[in-house]
C-alpha positions in Angstrom: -2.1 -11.7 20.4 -2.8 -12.0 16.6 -5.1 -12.6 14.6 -4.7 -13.7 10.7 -7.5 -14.2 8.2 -6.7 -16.1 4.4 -8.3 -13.8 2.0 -7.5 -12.7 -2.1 -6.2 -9.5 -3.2 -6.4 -9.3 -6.8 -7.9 -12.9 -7.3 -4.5 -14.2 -5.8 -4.4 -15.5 -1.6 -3.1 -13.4 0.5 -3.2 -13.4 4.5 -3.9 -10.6 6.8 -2.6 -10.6 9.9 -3.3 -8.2 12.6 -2.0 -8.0 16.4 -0.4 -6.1 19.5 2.8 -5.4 19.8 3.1 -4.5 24.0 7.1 -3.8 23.5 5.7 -0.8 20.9 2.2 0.0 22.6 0.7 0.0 19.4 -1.4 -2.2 16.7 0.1 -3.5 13.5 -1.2 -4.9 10.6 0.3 -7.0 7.4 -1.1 -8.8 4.1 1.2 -11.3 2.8 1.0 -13.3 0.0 0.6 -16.6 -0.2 2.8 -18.8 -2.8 5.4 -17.0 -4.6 3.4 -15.3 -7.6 1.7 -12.6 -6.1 2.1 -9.7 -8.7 1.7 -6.7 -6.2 4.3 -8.0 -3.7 7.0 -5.3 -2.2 9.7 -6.9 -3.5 12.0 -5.1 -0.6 9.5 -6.2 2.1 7.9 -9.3 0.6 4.9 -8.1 1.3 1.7 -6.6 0.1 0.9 -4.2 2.8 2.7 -3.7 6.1 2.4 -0.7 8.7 5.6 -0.4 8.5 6.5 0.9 5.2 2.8 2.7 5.4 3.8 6.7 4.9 0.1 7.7 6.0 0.3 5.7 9.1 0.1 8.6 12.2 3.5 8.3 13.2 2.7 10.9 16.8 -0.3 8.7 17.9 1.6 6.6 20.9 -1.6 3.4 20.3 -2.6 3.7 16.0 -6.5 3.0 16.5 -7.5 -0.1 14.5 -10.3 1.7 12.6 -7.0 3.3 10.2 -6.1 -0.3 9.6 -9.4 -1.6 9.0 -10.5 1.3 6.4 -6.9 0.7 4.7 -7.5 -2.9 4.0 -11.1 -1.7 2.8 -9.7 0.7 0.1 -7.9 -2.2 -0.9 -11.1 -4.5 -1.6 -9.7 -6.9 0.5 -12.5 -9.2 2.5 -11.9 -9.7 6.6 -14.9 -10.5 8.5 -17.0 -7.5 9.9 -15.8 -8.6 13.5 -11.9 -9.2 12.6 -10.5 -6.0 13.7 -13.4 -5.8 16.8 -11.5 -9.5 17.9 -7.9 -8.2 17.4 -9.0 -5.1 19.9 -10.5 -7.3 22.8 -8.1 -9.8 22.8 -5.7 -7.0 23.8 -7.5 -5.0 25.9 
């Protein structure tokens, strides 16, 4: 399950998506832009943020706890609803 939410990041749309990955056993999260003139895009990724190329991530925690993810989009000033992170966990548990 996943869950995406269209917000801005630097007064440009972006999406944030959140979800499960049950091959991994842990949570993942992504902001992408949307369009193709998003100035703070990876340009090796394409995206803005992903878990993936986050160095801060705890790589020996088997299940990341969503509460990393949600106070990294925070320190980003990017807006999800008080309850998206809460959704993503209880549609996977």
């Amino acid at each position: 399950m996943q869950l995406k939410h269209t917000t801005t990041y630097n007064d440009h749309p972006v999406v944030v998506t959140a979800g499960w990955d049950p091959m991994l056993n842990r949570f993942w999260t992504i902001v992408e832009p949307v369009g193709d003139d998003h100035p703070d895009v990876d340009e090796e990724s394409g995206m803005i943020y992903s878990n993936l190329d986050d160095r801060e991530v705890p790589e020996n925690r088997v299940k990341v706890d969503l509460e990393y993810f949600r106070n990294k989009i925070r320190s980003m000033n990017i807006k999800v609803p008080s309850d998206f992170f809460d959704k993503v966990y209880t549609g996977n548990s």
